[in-house]
C-alpha positions in Angstrom: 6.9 21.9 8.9 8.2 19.0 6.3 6.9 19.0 2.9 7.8 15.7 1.1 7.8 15.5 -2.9 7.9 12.2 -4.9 7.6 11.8 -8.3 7.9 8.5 -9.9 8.5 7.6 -13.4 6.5 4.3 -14.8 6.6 1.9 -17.6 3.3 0.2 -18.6 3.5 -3.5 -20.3 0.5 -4.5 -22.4 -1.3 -0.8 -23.0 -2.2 0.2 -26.0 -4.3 3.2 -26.0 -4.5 6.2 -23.6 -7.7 4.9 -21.8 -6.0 1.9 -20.9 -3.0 4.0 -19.5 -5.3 5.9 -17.4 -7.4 3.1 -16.0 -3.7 2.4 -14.4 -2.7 5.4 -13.2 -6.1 6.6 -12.2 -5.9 3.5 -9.9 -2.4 4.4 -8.7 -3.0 7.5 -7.4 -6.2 6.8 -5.8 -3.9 4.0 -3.9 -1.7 6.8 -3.1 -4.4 9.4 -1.5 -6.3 6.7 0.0 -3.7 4.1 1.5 -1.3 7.2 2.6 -3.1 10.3 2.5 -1.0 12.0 0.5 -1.8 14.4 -2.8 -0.8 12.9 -5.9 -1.6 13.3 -9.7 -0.2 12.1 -13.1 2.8 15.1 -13.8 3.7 14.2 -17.0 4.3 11.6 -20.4 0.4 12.5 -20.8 0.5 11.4 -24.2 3.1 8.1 -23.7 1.0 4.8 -24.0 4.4 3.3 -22.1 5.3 5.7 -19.8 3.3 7.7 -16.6 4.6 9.9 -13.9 3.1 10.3 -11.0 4.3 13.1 -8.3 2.3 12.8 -5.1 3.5 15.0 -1.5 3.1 15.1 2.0 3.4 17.5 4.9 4.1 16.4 8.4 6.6 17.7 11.1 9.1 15.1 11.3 11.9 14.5 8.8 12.0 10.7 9.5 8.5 9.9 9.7 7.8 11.6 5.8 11.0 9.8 4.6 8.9 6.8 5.5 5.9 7.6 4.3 8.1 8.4 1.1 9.5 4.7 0.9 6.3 2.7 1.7 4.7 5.1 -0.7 7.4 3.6 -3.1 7.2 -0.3 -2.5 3.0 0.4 -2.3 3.1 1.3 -5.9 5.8 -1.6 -6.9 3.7 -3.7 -4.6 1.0 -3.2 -6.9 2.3 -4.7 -10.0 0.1 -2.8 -12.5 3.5 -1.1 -13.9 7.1 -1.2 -13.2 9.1 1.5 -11.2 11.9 2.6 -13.5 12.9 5.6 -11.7 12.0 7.8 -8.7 12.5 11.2 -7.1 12.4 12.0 -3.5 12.9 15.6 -2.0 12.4 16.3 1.7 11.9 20.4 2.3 11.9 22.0 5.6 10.1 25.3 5.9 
């Protein structure tokens, strides 16, 4: 079994009050579970009107197929253009 972690760390143009933050992310990570079935949640900066992080992971049995999954996960949310990527976090376990 492969468990794949993300985490990704945001920064938000134009928000100024927590509500506005999370009508972003909340829209974000339902992209994430829907589009790639994957589990995914806001991790942290809770209380940053400019800054969200989002981890989201996924199990599968091949090492190449969730480093893929990983990357489209990636240009998905850059894709989006509600925020920009300014940093990420991939780690690929085997168990």
């Amino acid at each position: 079994m492969v468990v794949g972690c993300g985490q990704i760390k945001l920064r938000l143009f134009d928000v100024h009050s927590l509500k506005a933050k999370r009508g972003i992310v909340r829209s974000i990570v339902a992209r994430i579970q829907n589009r790639f079935r994957a589990a995914a949640a806001e991790t942290g900066l809770n209380d940053s009107h400019d800054w969200a992080e989002i981890g989201f992971a996924l199990v599968g049995n091949n090492t190449a197929q969730i480093n893929s999954q990983v990357d489209k996960i990636f240009n998905g949310v850059d894709a989006m253009g509600l925020a920009m990527i300014a940093d990420t976090n991939i780690e690929i376990i085997h168990l």
